[in-house]
PDB file of N, CA, C and O in Angstrom:
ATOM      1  N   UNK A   1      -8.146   8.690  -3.907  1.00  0.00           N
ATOM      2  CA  UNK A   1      -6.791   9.154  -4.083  1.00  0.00           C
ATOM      3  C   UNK A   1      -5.967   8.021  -4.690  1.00  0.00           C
ATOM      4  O   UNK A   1      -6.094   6.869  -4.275  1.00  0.00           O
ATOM      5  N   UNK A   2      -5.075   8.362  -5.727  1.00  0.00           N
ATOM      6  CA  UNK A   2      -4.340   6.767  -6.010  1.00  0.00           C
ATOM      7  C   UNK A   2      -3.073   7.674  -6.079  1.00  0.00           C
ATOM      8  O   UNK A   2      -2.726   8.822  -6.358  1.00  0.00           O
ATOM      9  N   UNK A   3      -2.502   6.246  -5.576  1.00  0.00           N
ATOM     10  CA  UNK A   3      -0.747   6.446  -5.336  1.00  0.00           C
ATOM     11  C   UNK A   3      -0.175   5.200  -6.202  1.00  0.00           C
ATOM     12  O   UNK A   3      -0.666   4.202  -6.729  1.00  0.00           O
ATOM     13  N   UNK A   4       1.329   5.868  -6.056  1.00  0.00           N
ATOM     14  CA  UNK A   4       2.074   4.808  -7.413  1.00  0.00           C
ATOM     15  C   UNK A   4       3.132   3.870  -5.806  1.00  0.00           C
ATOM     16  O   UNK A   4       3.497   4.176  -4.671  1.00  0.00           O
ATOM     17  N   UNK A   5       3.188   2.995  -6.482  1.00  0.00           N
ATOM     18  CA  UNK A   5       3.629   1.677  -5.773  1.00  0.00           C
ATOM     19  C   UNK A   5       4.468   1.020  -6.430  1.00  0.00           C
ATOM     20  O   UNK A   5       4.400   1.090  -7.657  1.00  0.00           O
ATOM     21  N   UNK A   6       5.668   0.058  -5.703  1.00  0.00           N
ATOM     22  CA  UNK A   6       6.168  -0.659  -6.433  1.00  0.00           C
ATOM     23  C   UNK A   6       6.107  -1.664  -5.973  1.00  0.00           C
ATOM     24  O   UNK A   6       6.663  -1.774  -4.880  1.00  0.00           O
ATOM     25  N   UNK A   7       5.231  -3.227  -6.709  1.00  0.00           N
ATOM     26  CA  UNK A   7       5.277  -4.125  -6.153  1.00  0.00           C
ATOM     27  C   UNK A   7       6.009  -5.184  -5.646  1.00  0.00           C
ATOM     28  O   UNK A   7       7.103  -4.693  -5.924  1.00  0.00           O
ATOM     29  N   UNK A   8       6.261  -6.118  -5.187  1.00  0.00           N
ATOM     30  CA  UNK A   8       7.663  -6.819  -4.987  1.00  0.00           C
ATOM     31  C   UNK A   8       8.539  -7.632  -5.925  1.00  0.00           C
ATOM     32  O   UNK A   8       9.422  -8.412  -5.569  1.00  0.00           O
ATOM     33  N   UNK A   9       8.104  -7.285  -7.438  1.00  0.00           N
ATOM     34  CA  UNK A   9       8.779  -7.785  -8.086  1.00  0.00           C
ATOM     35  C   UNK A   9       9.546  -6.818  -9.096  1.00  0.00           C
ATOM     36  O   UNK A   9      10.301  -7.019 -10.048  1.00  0.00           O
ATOM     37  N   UNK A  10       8.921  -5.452  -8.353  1.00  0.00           N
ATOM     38  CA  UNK A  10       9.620  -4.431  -8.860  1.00  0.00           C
ATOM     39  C   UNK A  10       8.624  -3.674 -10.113  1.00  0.00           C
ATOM     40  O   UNK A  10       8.783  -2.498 -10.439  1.00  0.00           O
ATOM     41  N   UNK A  11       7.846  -4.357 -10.576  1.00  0.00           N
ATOM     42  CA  UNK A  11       6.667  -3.775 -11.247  1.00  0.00           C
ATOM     43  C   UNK A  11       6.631  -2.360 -10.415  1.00  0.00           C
ATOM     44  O   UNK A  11       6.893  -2.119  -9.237  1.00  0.00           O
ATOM     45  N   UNK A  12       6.173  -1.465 -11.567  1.00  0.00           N
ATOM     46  CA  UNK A  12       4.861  -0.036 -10.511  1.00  0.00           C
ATOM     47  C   UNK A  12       3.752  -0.289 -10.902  1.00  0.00           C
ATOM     48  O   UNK A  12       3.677  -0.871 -11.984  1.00  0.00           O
ATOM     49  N   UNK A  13       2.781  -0.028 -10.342  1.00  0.00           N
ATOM     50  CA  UNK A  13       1.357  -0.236  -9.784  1.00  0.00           C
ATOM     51  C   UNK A  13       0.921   0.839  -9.273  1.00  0.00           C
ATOM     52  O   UNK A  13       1.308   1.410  -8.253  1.00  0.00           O
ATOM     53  N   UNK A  14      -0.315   1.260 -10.360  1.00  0.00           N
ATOM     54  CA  UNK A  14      -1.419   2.513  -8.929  1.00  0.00           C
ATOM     55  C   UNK A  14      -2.425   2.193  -8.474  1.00  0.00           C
ATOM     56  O   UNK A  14      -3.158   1.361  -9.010  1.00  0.00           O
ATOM     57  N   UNK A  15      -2.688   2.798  -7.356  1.00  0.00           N
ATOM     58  CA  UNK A  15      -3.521   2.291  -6.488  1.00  0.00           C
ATOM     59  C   UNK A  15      -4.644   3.762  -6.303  1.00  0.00           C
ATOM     60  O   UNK A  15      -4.541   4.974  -6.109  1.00  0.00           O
ATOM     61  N   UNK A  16      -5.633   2.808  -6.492  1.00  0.00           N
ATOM     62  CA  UNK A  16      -7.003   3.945  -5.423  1.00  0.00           C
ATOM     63  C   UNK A  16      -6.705   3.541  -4.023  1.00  0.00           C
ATOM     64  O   UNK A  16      -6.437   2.366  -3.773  1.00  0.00           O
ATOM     65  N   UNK A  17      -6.732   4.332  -3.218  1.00  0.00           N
ATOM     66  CA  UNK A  17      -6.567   4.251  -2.186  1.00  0.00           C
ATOM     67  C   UNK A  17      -7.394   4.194  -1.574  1.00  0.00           C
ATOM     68  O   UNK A  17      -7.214   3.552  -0.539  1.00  0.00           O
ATOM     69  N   UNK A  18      -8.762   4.786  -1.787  1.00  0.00           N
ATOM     70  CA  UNK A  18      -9.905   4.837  -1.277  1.00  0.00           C
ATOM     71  C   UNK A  18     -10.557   3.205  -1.406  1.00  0.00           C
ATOM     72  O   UNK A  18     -11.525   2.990  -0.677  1.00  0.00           O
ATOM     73  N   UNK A  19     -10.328   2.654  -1.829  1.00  0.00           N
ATOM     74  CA  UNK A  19     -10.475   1.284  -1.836  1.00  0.00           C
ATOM     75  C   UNK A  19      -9.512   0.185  -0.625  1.00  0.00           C
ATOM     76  O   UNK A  19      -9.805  -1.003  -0.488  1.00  0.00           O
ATOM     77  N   UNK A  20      -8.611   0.718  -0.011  1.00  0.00           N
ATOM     78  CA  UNK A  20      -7.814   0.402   0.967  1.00  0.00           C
ATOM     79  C   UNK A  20      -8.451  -0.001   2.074  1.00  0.00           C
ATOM     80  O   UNK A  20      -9.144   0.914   2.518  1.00  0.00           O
ATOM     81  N   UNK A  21      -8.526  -1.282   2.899  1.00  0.00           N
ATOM     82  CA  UNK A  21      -8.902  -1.581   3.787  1.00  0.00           C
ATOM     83  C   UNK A  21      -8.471  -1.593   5.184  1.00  0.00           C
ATOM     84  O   UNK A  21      -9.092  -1.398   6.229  1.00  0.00           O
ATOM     85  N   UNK A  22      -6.819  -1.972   4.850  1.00  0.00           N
ATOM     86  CA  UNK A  22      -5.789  -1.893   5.798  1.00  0.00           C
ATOM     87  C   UNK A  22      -4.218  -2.100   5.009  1.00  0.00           C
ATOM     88  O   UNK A  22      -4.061  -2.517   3.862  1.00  0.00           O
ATOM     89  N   UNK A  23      -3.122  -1.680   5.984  1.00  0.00           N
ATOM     90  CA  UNK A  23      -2.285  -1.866   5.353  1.00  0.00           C
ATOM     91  C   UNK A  23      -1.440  -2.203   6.114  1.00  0.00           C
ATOM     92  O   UNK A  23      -1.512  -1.514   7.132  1.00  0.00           O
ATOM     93  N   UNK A  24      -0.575  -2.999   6.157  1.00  0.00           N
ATOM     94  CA  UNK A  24       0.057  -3.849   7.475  1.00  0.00           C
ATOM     95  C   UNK A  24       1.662  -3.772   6.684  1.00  0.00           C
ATOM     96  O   UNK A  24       1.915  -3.636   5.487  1.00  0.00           O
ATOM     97  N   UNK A  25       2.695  -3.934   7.984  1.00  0.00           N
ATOM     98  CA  UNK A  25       4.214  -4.098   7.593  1.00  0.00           C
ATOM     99  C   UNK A  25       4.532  -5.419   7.255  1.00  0.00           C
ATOM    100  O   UNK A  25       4.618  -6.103   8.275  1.00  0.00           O
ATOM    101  N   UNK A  26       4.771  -6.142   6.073  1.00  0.00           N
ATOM    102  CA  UNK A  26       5.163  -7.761   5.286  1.00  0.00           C
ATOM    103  C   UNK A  26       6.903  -7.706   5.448  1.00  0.00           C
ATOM    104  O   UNK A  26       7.361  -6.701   4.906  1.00  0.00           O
ATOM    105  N   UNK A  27       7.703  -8.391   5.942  1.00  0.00           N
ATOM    106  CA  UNK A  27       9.051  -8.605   5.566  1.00  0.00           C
ATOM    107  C   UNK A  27       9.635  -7.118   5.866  1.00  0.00           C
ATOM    108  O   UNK A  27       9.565  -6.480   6.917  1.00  0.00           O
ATOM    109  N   UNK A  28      10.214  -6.769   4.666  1.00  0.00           N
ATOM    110  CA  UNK A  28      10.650  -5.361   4.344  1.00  0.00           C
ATOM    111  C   UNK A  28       9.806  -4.155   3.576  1.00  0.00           C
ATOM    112  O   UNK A  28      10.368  -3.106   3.263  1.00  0.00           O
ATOM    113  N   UNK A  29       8.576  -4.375   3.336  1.00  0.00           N
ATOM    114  CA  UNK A  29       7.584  -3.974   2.903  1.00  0.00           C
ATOM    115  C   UNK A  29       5.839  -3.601   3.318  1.00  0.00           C
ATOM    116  O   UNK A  29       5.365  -2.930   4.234  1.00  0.00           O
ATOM    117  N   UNK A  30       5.404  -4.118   2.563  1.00  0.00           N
ATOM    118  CA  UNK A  30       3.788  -3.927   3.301  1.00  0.00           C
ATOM    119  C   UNK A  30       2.686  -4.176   2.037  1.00  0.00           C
ATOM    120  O   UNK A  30       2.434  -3.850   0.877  1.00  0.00           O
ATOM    121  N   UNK A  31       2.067  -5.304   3.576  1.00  0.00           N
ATOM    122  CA  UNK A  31       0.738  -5.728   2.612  1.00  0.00           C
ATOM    123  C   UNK A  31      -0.756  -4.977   2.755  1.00  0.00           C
ATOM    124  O   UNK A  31      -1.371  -4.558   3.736  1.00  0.00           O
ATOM    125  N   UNK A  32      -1.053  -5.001   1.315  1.00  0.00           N
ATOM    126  CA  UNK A  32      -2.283  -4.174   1.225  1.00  0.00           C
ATOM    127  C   UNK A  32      -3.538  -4.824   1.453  1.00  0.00           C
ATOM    128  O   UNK A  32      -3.517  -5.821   0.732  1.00  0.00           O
ATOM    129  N   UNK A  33      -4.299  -4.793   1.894  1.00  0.00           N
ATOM    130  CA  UNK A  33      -5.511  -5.272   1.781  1.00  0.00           C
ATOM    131  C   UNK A  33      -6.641  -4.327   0.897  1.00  0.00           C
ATOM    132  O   UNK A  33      -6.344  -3.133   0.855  1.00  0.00           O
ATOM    133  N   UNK A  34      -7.751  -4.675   0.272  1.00  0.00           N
ATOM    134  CA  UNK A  34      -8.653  -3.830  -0.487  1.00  0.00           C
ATOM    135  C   UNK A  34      -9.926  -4.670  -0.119  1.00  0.00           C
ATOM    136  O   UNK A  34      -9.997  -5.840   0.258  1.00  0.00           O
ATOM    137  N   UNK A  35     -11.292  -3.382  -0.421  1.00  0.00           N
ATOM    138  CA  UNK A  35     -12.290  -3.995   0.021  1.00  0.00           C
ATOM    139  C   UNK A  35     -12.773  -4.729  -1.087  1.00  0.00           C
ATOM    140  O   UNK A  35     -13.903  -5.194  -0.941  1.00  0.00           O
ATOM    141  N   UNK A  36     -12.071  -4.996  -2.394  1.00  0.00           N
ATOM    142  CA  UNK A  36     -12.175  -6.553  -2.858  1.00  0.00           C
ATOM    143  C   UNK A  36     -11.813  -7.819  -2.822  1.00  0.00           C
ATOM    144  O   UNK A  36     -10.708  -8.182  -3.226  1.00  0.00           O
ATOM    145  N   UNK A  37     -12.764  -8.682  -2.300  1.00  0.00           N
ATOM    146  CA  UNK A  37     -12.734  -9.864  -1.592  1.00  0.00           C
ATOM    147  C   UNK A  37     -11.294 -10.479  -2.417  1.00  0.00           C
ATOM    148  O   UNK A  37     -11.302 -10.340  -3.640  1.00  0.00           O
ATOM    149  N   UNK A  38     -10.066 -11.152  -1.781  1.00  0.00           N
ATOM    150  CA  UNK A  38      -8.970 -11.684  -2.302  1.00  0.00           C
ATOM    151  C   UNK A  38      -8.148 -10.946  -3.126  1.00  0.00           C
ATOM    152  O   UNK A  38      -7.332 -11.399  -3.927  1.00  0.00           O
ATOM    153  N   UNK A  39      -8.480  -9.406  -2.822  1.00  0.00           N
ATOM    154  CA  UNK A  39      -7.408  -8.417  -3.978  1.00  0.00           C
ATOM    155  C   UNK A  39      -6.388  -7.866  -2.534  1.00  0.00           C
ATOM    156  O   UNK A  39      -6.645  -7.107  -1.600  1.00  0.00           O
ATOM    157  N   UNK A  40      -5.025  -8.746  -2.942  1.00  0.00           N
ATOM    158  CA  UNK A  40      -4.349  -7.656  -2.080  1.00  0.00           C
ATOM    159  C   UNK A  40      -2.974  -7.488  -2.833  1.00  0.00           C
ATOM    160  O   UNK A  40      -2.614  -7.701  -3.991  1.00  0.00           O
ATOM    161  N   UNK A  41      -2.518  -7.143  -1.998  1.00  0.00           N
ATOM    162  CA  UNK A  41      -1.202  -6.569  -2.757  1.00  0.00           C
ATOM    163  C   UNK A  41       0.231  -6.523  -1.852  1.00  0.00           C
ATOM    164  O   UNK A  41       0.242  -6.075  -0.705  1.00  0.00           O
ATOM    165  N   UNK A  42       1.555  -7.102  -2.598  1.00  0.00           N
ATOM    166  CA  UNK A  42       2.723  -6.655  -1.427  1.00  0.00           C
ATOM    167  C   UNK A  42       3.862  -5.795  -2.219  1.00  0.00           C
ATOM    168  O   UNK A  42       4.496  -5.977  -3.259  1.00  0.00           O
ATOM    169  N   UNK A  43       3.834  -5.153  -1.595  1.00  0.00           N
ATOM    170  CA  UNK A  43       4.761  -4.088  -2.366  1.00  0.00           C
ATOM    171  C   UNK A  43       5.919  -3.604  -1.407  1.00  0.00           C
ATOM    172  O   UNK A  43       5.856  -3.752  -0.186  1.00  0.00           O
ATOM    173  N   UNK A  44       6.971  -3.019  -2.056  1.00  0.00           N
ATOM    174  CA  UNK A  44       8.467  -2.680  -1.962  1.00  0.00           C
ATOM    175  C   UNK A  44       7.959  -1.727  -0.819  1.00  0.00           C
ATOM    176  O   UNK A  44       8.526  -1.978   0.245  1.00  0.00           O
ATOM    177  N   UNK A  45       6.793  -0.420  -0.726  1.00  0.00           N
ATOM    178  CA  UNK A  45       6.995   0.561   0.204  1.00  0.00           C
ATOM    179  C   UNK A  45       6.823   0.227   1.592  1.00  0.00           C
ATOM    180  O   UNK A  45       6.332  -0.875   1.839  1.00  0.00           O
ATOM    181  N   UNK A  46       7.159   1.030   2.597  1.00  0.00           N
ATOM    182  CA  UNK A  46       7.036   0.496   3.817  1.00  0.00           C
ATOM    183  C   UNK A  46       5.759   1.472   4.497  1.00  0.00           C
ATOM    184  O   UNK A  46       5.474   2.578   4.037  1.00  0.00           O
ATOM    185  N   UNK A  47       5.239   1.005   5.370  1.00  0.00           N
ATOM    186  CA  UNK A  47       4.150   1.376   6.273  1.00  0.00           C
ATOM    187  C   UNK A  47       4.036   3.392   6.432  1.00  0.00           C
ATOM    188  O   UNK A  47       3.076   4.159   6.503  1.00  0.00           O
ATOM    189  N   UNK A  48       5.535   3.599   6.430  1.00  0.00           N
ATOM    190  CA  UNK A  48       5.431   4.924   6.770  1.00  0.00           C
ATOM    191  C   UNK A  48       5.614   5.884   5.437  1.00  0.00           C
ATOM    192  O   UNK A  48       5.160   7.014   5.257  1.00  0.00           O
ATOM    193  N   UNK A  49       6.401   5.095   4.588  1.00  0.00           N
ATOM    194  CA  UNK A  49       6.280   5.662   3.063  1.00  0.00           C
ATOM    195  C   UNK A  49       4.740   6.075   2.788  1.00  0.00           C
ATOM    196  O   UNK A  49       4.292   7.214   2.651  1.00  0.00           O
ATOM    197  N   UNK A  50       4.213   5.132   2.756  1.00  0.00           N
ATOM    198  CA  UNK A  50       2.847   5.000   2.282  1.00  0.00           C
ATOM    199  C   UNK A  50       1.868   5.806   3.017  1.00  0.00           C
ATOM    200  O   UNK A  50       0.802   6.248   2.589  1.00  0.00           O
ATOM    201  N   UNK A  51       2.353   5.929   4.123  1.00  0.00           N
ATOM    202  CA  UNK A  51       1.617   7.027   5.021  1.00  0.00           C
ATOM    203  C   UNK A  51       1.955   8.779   4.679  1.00  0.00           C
ATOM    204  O   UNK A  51       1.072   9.620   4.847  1.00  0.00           O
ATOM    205  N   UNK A  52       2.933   9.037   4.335  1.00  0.00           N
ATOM    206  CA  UNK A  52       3.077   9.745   3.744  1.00  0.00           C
ATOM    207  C   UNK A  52       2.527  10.154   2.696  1.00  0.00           C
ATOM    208  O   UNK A  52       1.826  11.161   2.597  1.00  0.00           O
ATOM    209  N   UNK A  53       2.901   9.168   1.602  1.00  0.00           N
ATOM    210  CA  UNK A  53       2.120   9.386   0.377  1.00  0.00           C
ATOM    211  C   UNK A  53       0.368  10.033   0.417  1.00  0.00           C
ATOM    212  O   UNK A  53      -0.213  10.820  -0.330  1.00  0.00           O
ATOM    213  N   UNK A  54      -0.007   9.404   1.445  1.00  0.00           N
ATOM    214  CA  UNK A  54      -1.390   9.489   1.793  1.00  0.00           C
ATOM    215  C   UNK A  54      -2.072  10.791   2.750  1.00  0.00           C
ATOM    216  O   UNK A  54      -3.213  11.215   2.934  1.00  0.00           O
ATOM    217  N   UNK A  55      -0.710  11.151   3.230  1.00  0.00           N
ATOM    218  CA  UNK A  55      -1.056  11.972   3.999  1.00  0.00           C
ATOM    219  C   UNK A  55      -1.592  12.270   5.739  1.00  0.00           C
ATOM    220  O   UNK A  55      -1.994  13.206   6.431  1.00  0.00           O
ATOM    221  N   UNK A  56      -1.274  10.735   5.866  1.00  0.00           N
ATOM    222  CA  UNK A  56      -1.508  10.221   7.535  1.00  0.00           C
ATOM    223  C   UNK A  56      -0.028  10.629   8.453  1.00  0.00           C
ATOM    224  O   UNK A  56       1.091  10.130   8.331  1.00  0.00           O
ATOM    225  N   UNK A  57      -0.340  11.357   9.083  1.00  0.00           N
ATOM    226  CA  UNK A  57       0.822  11.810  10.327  1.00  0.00           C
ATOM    227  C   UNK A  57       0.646  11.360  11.009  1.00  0.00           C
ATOM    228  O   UNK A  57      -0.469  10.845  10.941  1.00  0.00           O
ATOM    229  N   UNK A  58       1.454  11.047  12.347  1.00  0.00           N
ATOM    230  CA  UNK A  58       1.307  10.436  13.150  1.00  0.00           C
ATOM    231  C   UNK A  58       0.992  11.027  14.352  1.00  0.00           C
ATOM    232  O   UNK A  58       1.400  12.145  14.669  1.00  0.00           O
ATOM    233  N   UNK A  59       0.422  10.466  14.905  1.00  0.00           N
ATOM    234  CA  UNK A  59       0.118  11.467  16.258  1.00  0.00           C
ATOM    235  C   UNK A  59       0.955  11.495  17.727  1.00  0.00           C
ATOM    236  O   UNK A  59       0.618  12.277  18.615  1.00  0.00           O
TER     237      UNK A  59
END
């Protein structure tokens, strides 16, 4: 699945998601991790944006 992102410098960026390892809350934002070794990412959306996007509800 890839989603559009905006990174913290305001760039957009898409993402496979299926490549997502974890995704944690950074500052005002959230860092990505991927299962490529030293690929991550910090971007403008927040934890629950992105959950959305993705389709994760909460329980």
């Amino acid at each position: 699945m890839w989603i559009k992102l905006t990174d913290v410098n305001g760039d957009h960026l898409t993402l496979n998601f299926t490549h997502v390892v974890s995704f944690n809350p950074y500052g005002t934002g959230t860092h990505i991790v991927t299962a490529t070794p030293g690929l991550t990412f910090f971007v403008k959306e927040t934890t629950e944006e992105i959950q959305r996007k993705v389709g994760i509800t909460a329980s």
